[in-house]
C-alpha positions in Angstrom: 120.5 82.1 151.3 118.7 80.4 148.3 119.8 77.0 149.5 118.6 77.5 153.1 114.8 79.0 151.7 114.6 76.3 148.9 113.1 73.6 151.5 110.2 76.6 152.1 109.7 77.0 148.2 111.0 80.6 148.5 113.9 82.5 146.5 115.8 85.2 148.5 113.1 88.6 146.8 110.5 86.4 147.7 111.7 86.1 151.4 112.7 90.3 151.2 109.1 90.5 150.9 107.8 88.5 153.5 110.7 90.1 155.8 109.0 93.7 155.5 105.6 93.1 155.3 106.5 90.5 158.9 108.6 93.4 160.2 106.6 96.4 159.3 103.1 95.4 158.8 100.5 96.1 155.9 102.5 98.2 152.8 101.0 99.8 149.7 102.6 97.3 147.2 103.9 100.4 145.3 105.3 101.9 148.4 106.8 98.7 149.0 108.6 98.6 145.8 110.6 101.9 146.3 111.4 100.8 150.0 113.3 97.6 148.8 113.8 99.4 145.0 112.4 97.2 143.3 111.3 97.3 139.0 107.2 97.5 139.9 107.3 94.8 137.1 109.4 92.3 139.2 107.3 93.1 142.4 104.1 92.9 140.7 105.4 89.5 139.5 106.6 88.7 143.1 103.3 89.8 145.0 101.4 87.4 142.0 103.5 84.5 143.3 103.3 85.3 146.8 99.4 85.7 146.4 99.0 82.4 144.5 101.0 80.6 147.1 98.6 82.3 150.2 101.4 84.0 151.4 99.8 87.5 151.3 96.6 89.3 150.7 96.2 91.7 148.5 93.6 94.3 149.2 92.6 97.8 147.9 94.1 100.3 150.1 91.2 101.9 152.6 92.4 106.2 151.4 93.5 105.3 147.4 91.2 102.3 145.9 93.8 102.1 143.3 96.5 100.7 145.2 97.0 97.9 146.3 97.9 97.1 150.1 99.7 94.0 150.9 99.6 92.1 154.3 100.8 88.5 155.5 98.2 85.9 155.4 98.0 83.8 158.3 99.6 81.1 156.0 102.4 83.6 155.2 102.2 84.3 159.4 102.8 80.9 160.0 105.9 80.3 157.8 107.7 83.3 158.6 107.8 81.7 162.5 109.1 78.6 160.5 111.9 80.0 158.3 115.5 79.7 159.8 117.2 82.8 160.9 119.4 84.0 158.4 122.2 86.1 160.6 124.3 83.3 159.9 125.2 84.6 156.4 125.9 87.9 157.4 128.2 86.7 160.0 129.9 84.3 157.1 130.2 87.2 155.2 131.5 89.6 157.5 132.1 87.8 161.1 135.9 89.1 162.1 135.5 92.2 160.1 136.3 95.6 161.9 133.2 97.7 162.7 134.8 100.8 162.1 135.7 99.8 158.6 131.9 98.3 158.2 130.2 101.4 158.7 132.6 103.2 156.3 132.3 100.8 153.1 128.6 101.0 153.9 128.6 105.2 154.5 130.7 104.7 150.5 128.2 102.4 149.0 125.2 104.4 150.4 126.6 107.2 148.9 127.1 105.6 145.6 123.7 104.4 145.3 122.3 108.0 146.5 124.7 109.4 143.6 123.4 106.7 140.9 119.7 107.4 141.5 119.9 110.9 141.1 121.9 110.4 137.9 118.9 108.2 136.6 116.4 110.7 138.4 117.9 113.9 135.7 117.5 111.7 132.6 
């Protein structure tokens, strides 16, 4: 994934971003970081790149002044129509692979990540 972004200056987060905001449309950057869980430190640093580059805006949010709403630019518009599609790892990854047993290792690791974060949530 890396190799196929570095032509477009991106790293894989970077491109995470870009992929919601493209697919869902304007996110409170906090929101944001819980969707694709990430450290608010690492999106914050992120969202800085991806503002400095003209990739997204970064406005006050129109109900909560405090927060931050992110949206693509019309830069950042422009290279997501540019950027390769990247099925082609998941079917390197996991072409000839029974569905059946895809949707169970994903039900396990779901479940294990669902298990972890209420662990961290009681400390």
């Amino acid at each position: 994934m890396d190799a196929t972004l570095r032509p477009f200056d991106l790293g894989s987060t970077q491109w995470y971003v870009l992929w919601h905001l493209a697919n869902s449309g304007p996110t409170v950057q906090r929101d944001l970081g819980r969707m694709l869980e990430l450290e608010r430190a690492t999106l914050s640093g992120i969202v800085t790149t991806l503002v400095r580059k003209d990739l997204v805006a970064q406005s006050a949010d129109g109900t909560d002044q405090r927060q931050r709403l992110l949206s693509l630019t019309p830069a950042g518009q422009a290279l997501w129509q540019e950027l390769p599609d990247l099925t082609f790892i998941h079917d390197a990854a996991f072409g000839g692979a029974d569905r059946a047993d895809l949707e169970i290792a994903a039900r396990v690791l779901r479940t294990a990540t669902e298990n972890l974060h209420s662990l961290l949530k009681k400390d």
